[in-house]
Each structure stands twice: as structure tokens, then as C-alpha cells.
C-alpha positions as CSV (number, residue, x, y, z in Angstrom):
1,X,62.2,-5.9,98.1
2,X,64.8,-8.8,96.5
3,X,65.5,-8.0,93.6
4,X,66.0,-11.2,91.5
5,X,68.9,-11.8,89.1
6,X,67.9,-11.2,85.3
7,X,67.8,-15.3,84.7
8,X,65.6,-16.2,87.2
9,X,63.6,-12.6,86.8
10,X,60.2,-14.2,84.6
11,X,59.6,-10.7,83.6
12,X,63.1,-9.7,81.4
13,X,64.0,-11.6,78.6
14,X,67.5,-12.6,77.9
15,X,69.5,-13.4,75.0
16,X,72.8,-14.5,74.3
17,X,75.0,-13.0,71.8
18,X,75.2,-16.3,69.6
19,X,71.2,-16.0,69.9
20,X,71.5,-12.4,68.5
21,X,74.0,-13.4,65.8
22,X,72.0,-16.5,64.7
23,X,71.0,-17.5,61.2
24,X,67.7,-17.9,62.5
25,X,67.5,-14.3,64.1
26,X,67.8,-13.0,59.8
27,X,65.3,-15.9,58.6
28,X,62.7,-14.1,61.2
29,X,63.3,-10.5,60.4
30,X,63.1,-11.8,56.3
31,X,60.0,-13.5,56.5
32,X,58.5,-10.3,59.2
33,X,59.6,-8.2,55.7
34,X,58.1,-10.6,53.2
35,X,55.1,-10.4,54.8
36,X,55.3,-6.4,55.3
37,X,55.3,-7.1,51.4
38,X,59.0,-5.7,51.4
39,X,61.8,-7.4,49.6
40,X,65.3,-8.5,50.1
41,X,67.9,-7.4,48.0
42,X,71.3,-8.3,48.7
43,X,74.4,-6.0,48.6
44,X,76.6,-8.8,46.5
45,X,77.4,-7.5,42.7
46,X,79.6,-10.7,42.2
47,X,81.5,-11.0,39.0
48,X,81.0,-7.6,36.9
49,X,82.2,-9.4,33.3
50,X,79.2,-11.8,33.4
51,X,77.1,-8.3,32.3
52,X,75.6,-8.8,29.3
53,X,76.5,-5.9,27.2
54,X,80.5,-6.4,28.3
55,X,80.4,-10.7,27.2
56,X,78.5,-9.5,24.0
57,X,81.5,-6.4,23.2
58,X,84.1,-9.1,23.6
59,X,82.2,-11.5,21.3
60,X,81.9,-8.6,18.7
61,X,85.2,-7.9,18.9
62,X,86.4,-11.6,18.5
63,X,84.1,-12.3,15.8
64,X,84.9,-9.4,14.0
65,X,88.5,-9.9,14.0
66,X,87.6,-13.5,12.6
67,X,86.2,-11.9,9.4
68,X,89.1,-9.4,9.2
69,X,91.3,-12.2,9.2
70,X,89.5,-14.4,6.7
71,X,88.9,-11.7,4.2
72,X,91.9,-9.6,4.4
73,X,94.5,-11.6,2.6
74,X,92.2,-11.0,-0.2
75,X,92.0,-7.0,-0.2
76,X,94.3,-4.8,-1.9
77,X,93.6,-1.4,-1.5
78,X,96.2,-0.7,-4.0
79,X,97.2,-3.4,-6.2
80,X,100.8,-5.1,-5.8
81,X,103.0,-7.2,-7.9
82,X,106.4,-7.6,-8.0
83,X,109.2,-8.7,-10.2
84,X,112.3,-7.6,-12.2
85,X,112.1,-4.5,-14.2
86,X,111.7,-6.0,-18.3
87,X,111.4,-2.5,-19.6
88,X,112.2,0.9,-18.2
89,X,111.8,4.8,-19.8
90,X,112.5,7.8,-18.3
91,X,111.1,10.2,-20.1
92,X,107.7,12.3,-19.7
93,X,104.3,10.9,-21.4
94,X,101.0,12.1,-21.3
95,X,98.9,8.8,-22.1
96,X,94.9,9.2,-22.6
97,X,93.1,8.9,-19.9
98,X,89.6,8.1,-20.1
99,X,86.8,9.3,-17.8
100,X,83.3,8.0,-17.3
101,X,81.0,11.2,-16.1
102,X,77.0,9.7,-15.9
103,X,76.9,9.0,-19.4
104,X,79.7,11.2,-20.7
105,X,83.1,10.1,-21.6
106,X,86.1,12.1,-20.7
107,X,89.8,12.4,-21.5
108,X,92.5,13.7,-19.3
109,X,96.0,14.2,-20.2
110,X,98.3,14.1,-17.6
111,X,102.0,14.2,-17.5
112,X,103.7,10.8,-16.6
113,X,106.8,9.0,-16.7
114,X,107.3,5.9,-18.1
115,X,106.0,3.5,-18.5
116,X,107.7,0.7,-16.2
117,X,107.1,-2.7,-17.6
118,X,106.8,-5.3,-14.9
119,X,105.6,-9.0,-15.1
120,X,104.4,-7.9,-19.1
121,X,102.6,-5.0,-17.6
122,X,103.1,-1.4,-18.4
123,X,102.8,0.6,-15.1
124,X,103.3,4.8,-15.4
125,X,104.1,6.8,-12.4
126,X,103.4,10.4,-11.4
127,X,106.4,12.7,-10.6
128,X,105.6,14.7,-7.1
129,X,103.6,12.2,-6.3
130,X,105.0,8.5,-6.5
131,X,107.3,7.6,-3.8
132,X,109.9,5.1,-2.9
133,X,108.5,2.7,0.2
134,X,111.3,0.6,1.8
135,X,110.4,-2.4,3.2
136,X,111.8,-0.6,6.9
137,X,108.4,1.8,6.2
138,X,110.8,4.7,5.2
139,X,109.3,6.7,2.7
140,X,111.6,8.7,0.2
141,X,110.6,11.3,-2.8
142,X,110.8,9.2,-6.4
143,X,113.8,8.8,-8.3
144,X,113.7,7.0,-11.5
145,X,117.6,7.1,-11.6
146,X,117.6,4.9,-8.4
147,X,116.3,2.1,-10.5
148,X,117.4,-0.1,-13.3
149,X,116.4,-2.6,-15.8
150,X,115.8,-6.6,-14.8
151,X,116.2,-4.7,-11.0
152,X,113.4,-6.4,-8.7
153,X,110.9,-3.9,-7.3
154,X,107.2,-3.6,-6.1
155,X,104.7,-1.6,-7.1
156,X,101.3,-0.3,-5.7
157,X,99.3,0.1,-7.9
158,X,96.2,3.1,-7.3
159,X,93.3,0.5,-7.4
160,X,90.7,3.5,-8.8
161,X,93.3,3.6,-11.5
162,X,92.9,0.8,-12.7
163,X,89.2,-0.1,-12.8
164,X,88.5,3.7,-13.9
165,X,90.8,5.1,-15.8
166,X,92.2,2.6,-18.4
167,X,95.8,2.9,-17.3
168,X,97.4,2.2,-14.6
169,X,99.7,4.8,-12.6
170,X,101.9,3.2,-9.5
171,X,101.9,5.3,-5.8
172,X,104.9,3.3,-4.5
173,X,108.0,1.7,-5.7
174,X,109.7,-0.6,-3.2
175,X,112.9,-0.9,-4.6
176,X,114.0,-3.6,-1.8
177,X,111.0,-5.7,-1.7
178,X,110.8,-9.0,0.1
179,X,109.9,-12.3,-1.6
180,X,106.3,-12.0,-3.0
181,X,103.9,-15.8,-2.1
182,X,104.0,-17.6,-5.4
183,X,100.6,-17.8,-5.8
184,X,100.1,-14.0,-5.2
185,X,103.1,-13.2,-7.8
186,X,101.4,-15.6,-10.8
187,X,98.1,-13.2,-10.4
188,X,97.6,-10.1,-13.0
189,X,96.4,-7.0,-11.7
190,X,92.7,-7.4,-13.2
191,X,92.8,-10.4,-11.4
192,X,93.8,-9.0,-8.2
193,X,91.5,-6.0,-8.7
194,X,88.6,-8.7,-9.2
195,X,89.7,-10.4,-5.9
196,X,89.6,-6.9,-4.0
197,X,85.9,-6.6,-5.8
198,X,84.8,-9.9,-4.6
199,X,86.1,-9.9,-0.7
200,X,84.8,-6.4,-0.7
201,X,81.2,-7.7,-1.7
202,X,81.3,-10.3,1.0
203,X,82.7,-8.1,3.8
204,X,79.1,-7.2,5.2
205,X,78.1,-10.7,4.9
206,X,80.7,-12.2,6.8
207,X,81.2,-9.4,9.3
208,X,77.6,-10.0,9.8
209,X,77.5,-13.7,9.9
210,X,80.7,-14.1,12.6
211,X,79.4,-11.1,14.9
212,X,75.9,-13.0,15.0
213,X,77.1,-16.0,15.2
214,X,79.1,-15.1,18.5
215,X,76.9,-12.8,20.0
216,X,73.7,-15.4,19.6
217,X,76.0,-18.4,20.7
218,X,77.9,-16.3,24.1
219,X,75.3,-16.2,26.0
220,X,74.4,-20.2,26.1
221,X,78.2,-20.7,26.4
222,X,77.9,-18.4,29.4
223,X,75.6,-20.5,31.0
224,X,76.5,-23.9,30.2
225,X,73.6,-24.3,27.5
226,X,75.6,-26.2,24.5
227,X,72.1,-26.5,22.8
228,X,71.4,-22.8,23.4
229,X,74.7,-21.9,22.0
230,X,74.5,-23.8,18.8
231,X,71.3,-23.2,18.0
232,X,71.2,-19.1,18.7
233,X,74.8,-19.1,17.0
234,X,73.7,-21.4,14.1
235,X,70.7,-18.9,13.3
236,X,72.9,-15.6,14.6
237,X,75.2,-16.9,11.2
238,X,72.7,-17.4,8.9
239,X,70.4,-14.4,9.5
240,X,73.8,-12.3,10.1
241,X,75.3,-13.5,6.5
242,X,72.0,-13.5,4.7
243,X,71.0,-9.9,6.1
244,X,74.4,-8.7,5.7
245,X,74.8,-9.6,2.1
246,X,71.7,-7.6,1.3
247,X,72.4,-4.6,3.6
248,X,75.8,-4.3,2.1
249,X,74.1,-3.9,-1.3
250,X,71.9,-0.8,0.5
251,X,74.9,0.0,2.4
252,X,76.6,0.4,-1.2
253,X,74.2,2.4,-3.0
254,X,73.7,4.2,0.2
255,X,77.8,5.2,0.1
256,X,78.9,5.1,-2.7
257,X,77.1,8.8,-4.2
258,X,77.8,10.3,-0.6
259,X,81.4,8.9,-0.9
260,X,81.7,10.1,-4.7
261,X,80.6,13.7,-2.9
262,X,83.5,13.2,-0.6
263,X,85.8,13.1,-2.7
264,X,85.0,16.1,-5.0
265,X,86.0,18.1,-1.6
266,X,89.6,18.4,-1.7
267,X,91.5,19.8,0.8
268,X,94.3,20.1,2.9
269,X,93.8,18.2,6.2
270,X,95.3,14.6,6.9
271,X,92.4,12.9,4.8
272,X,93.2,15.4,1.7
273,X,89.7,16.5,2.5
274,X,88.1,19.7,3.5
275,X,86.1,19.0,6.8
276,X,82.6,19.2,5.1
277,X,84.0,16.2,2.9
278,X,85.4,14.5,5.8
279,X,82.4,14.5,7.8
280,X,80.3,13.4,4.4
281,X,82.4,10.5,4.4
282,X,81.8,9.6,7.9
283,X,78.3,9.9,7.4
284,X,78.2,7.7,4.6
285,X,79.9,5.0,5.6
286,X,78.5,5.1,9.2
287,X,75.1,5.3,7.5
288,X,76.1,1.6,5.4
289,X,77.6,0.1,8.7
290,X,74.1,1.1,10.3
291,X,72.7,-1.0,7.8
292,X,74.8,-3.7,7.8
293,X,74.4,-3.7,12.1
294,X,70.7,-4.4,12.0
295,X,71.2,-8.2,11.1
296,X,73.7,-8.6,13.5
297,X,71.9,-9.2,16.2
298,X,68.7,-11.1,15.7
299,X,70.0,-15.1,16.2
300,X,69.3,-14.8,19.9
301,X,66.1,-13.6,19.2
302,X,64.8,-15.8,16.5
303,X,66.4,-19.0,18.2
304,X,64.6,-18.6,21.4
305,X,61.3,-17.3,19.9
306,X,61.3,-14.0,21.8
307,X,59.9,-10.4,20.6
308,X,62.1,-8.8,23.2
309,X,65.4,-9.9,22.6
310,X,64.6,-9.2,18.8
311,X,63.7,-6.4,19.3
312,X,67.0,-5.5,21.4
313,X,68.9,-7.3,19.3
314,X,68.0,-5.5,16.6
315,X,67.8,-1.7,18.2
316,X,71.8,-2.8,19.4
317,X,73.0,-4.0,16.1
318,X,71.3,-0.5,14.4
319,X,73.0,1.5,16.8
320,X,76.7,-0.2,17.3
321,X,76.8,-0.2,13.7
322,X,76.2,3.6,13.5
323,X,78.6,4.3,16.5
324,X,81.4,1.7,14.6
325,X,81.1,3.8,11.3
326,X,81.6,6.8,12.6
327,X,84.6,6.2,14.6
328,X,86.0,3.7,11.3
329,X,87.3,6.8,9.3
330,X,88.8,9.2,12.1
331,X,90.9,6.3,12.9
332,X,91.7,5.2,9.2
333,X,92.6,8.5,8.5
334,X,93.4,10.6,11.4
335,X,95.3,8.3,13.6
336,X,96.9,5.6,11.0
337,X,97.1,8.8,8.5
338,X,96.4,8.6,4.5
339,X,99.5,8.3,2.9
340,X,100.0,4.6,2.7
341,X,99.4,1.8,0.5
342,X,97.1,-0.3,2.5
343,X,94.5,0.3,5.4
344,X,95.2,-3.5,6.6
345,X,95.3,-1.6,10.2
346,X,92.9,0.6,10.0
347,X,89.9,-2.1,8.8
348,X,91.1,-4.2,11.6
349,X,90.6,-1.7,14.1
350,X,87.7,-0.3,12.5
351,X,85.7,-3.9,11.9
352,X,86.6,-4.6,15.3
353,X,85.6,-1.3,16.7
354,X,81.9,-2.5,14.4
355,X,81.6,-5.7,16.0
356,X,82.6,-4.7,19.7
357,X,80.0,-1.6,19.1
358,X,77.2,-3.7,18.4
359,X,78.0,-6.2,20.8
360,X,78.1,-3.4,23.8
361,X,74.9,-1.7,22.3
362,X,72.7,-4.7,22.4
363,X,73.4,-5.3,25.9
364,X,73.0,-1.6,26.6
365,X,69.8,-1.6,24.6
366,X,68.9,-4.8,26.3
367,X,69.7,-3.4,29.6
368,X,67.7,-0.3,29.0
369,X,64.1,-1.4,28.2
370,X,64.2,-4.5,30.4
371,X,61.4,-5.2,32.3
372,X,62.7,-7.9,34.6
373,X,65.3,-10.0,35.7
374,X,66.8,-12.1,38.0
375,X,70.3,-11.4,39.6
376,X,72.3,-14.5,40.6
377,X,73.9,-13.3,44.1
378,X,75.2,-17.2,45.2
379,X,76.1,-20.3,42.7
380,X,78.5,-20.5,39.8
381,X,77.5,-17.7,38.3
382,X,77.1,-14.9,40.6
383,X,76.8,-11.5,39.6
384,X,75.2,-12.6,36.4
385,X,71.6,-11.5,35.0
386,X,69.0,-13.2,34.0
387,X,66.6,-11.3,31.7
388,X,62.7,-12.2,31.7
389,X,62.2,-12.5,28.4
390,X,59.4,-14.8,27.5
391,X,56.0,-15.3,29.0
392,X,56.8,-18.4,30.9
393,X,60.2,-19.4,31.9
394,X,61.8,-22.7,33.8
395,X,64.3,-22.7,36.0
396,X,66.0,-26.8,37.0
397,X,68.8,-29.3,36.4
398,X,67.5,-29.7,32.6
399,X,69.2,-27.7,30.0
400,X,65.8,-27.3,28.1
401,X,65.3,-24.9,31.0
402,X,65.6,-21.2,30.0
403,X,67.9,-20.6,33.3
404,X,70.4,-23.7,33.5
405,X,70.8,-24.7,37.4
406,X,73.9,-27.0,36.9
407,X,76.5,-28.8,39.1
408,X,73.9,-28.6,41.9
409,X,72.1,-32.1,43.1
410,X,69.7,-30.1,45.1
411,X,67.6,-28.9,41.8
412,X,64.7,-31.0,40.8
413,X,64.9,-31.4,36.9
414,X,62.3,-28.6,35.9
415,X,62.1,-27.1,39.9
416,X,60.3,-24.0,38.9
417,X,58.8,-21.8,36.6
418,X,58.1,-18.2,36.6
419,X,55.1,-16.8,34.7
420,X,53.9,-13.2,32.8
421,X,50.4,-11.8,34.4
422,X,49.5,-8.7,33.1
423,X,52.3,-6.4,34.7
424,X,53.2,-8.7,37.3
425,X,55.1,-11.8,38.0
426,X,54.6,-15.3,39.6
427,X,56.3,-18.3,40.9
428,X,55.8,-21.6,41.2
429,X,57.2,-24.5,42.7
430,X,56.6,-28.1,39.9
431,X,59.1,-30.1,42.3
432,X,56.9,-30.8,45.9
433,X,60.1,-32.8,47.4
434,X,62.5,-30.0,46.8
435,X,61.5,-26.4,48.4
436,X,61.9,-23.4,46.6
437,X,62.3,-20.4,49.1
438,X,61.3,-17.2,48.9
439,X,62.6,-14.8,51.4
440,X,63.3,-18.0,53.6
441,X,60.0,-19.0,53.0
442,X,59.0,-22.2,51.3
443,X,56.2,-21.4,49.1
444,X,54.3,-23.3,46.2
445,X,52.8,-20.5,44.5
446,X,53.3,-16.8,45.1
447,X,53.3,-13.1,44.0
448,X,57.7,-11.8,42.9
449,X,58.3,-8.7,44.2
450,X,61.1,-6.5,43.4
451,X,64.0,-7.4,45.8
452,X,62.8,-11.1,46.8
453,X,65.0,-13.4,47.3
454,X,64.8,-16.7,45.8
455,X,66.4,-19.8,46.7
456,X,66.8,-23.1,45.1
457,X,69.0,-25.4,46.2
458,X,72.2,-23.5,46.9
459,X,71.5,-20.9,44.4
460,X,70.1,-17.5,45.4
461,X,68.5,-14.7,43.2
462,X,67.3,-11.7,43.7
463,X,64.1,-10.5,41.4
464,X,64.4,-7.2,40.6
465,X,62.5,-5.0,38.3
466,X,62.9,-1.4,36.6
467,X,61.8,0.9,38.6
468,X,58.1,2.6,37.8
């Protein structure tokens, strides 16, 4: 029998290898898995910095080196002034020094020398213990010799000195100091001590404030939603400042007794603590940054009227703020060490340390307990996550939309919504002349399984939820 070549054989079907390799050939075996009720989920991460938690760690850390900056020309963790020596004695006195003990007074004698009068001020300063500071950050043991009268020098003052104790005993000399700003050198020490009082007050609140202000405005930013932005950031501000300011008050009389304890534990290690003091002091002041964290992150909630994202927001500011305030003190006093006269450094690294914790911990948190989401795979911001965080939520050209579909002509102005039934998910097409795809399938109403591929216009999603 003739056997007949394949293309004229009716019996075998032949196909090309451009057939084979065909768009069409994956829009067939999609829709054969759509209706298998399987979904699609593509391989594509896209751009890994558009996560959540990593935009909101960078915002912290922004924000909260915006507060350090504002507030720190305004600390003094030990009082400074400078000018020309008006009065100088060498010899050994043991001024009174008074005590408060709960409601006892106390007085402590303790042998001094001096007194150094500078700027009309009589300053003392304590023999083993007061160094010469050079303005190369050499530090040399004290001697009064050294110095003379109508020399120019600077002096640190011990701020605890000075609002406790009645008299006021200097740490460092700087016998070479540079110019002091005018308006800095006109100021007394009770009014610099006042200023370190007042900035100190205010450091929650504005911490607070910036940090909620950035992480409620990054994530309209993100996606092209000014509105968004301004109005999450606007409320992230206020609810951060207001909710810091009062949480720094707990924060204060949460620390302050547990930092009092601290300091009864003298020691030998790098804090001039014993370890059990060390770690009180942690505790304390991680236990007043956890406070002070749990305002931080509520604008985004409260601006877009959703339980979740307070909720998250919330959980994440609690918990960076506990994770900052424990890491704030090993790297004050461990890695910058404790013999110096200011902890400029150490706040920065510590506040930003705060602000890039919460930050990180909300999107953690957020990323955690979410229940679903969309993942952009194609369009201008691939790789980025959409979280399903209200009951109904648009997607189109408008930026009222709760997922922003701009620079694409192909979007209807409010294209489609997705909708919260019970424990499962819908979409809907609103725009009849414009598909919206699902697994290559036009559809005007239908059922979101996890992995189903979304398209409208040239973006594609994938709808994923958590597993179980």
C-alpha cells in the first residue's frame, strides 16, 4: 500500500515550529488551566526595592535623620561655654553639695579644685577625673598648670551637675578651642540646660511626627498618588507628633526610675556599669522607644480608612520601636564608647536605627498577616505589591483609585474593581469598551484565584493569596 506523505496524510496532524512557539499556543494552554480552576503565576520578581517593608526602612531612616538634625543643635549632653579665664585657683575645695533623696536632702563633700571662673561663672573640676580634650579629639590627664588667667578655654560642663547638685563641676577643658557661634556664647548655662530640657521633651514628638509623616506619605509617592501622599503624610504627622508627645511623657516615667536603677549599678565595663545595670538600661529605654513607636505608624491607616493597615501599622511601629531601643545603648556605649562629652553620634545612629526599625517592621508586620494582594509582574512598577486592604478596591486611570494605573491610554478611568465576599475575592470589569483579562480571558465578572493573571491594558498582575 502507498503510503502518503504526512501533508497530504488526513489522518496525522502537522505543525510547524512557529505554530508550536506561538503566542496563541500559551493563551490556549492558560485558558485549558483557568478553567481546570488552576492559576497562573509568573516567574518575574521585577524590582525587589519596591517591597514594602524595604521603601518604608529607608523612609524611617530619612525621617528620622530629619528630626536628629532639627533638634540636635539644641542638645547638650554636657553643657559648653567658652571664653577667657577671669579668675583661676589652684588649690583644693570641698564646696557643699546638695542631694535630693525622695524627700530627703543630702550633702556631699567632695574634694575639688578651683573654682575656674568663666564668662561670670564659677566652674570646679575634679582631679582624676577632668581631662584636657583638644580640638584634634586627643584626650590628656588634667593639669591646672597648663592653663592661665584671661587664657581662652572650653568647658563641658556634667549636665546632671548642674540641674542636681547646685554646683557645677567641668569633665573637659579644651584648652585650644575653636571659635564658639555668637549666639551660642551669649547663652548661660541654666539657659543652655533649659534648652537641652526642652529639645529633649520634644524629641518623641518630632521623631514621631517626621517618621509618620514619611512612612504614611512613601507609599502614594511610590505609586504616583500626590493626593495619597499628602493626605496619609499630613495625618502620619499629626497623629505621629501628637501620639509622640504623650508617649514620650509615658516613655519618661516609664525610664526614668528603671534608668535611676541603672545607674546605682556601678561597674567596670565600657558603660561604667555592671551588666545587670547595663541591660536595665536597655530595657528601659527600649521599653520608652516602644512606646513612642506605636504612633508612628498609624497615618496610612487613618488616611485611607482601613483596620488593617492600622492595625499593621501599629503592630510595626510597637515592635521597630522595641528593636531600635535596644540596639540605641550598645551602640552609644559599646561601639562610640562613654568617655566623651557628647553622644551627637550615637543619637544619630540610634534615632535612625528607631526610624529605619519601625519602618522595616511595619512592612514585615504588614507582610505577615496579609491576606491578599496583587503582584505587578509588567508596567511601571513591576515587582511591586499591592495589598488588599479594604473591602472594595478600584483599579483605572483615576488617581481616586486605590491602585493608580498611570501613563497607560489603554485604562478606562475606573476599569475595575475588586471586591471582599466572605473569604473570597471578586472582579469586575465597570469599563464594557476596554477588556480586562483574566488568564487571557476577557471576563465581566468572575471568581480571583490565587495565581490568576490579570491584565488591563499593558499591565499584568498576578493575585496571589497566603497560603491556607
Amino acid at each position: 500500500m502507498t503510503q502518503l506523505p504526512p501533508e497530504d496524510n488526513p489522518n496525522i496532524i502537522c505543525i510547524t515550529r512557529e505554530q508550536a512557539m506561538s503566542h496563541h499556543v500559551d493563551d490556549m494552554l492558560n485558558r485549558q488551566a483557568s478553567l481546570r480552576g488552576e492559576g497562573i503565576t509568573r516567574g518575574s520578581k521585577g524590582k525587589w526595592y519596591y517591597q514594602n517593608w524595604f521603601t518604608f526602612m529607608i523612609a524611617g531612616m530619612v525621617a528620622a535623620f530629619a528630626a536628629w538634625a532639627m533638634l540636635e543643635p539644641y542638645f547638650d549632653d554636657m553643657l559648653y561655654i567658652q571664653g577667657p579665664i577671669e579668675q583661676l585657683s589652684t588649690g583644693t575645695s570641698r564646696p557643699p553639695i546638695h542631694k535630693s533623696q525622695g524627700k530627703e536632702q543630702m550633702e556631699i563633700k567632695i574634694d575639688l579644685q578651683g573654682p575656674v571662673r568663666v564668662n561670670g561663672q564659677d566652674i570646679f573640676v575634679f582631679p582624676g577625673v577632668t581631662k584636657f580634650l583638644y580640638s584634634d579629639g586627643r584626650k590628656a590627664p588634667l593639669d591646672m598648670n597648663a592653663i592661665g588667667k584671661d587664657q581662652v578655654v572650653g568647658l563641658y560642663v556634667s549636665h546632671e551637675s548642674v540641674a542636681q547638685f547646685g554646683v557645677n563641676i567641668a569633665l573637659f577643658i579644651v584648652p585650644d578651642p575653636a571659635p564658639n557661634p555668637p549666639k551660642k556664647a551669649s547663652m548661660t548655662l541654666e539657659t543652655l540646660s533649659a534648652q537641652t530640657n526642652a529639645a529633649g521633651m520634644v524629641l518623641f514628638a518630632v521623631a514621631a511626627a517626621m517618621i509618620g509623616l514619611a512612612i504614611g506619605a512613601v507609599d502614594g509617592i511610590g505609586c504616583h498618588l500626590l493626593r495619597r501622599a499628602l493626605v496619609a503624610g499630613g495625618i502620619g504627622l499629626v497623629v505621629g507628633f501628637i501620639g509622640g508627645f504623650i508617649s514620650g511623657i509615658l516613655a519618661g516615667v516609664v525610664y526614668s526610675p528603671l534608668n535611676a536603677l541603672a545607674m546605682k549599678q556601678e561597674g567596670d565595663s565600657a558603660a561604667g556599669l555592671t551588666t545587670f545595670g547595663f541591660l536595665v538600661q536597655m530595657g528601659g529605654r527600649s521599653l520608652g522607644w516602644c512606646l513612642a513607636g506605636m504612633a508612628m505608624g498609624l497615618g496610612q491607616g487613618i488616611a485611607l480608612r482601613s483596620s488593617r493597615l492600622l492595625i499593621y501599622g501599629f503592630l510595626g511601629g510597637v515592635i521597630g520601636g522595641l528593636l531600635g531601643g535596644l540596639l540605641f545603648d550598645p551602640i552609644d556605649l559599646l561601639l562610640l564608647g562613654a568617655d566623651k562629652p557628647s553622644a551627637h553620634w550615637s543619637r544619630l545612629v540610634g534615632i535612625v536605627v528607631v526610624g529605619g526599625s519601625v519602618g522595616a517592621m511595619i512592612g514585615v508586620v504588614e507582610l505577615l498577616a496579609r491576606d491578599a494582594w496583587l503582584r505587578m509582574v509588567e508596567g511601571p512598577l513591576a515587582g511591586k505589591e499591592f495589598l488588599i486592604f479594604k473591602d472594595t478596591m478600584h483599579l483605572g486611570s483615576s488617581p481616586r483609585s486605590e491602585i493608580y494605573l498611570f501613563n497607560d491610554n489603554d485604562v478606562a478611568i475606573q476599569h475595575g474593581v475588586i471586591r471582599s465576599i466572605g473569604n473570597n475575592y471578586e472582579i469586575e470589569n465597570l469599563c464594557r469598551e476596554r477588556p480586562l483579562r483574566i488568564n487571557s480571558i476577557p471576563v465581566t465578572r468572575t471568581r480571583l484565584r490565587h495565581g490568576d493573571q490579570i491584565v488591563i491594558g499593558r499591565t499584568i498582575f498576578v493575585f496571589q493569596r497566603r497560603k491556607g
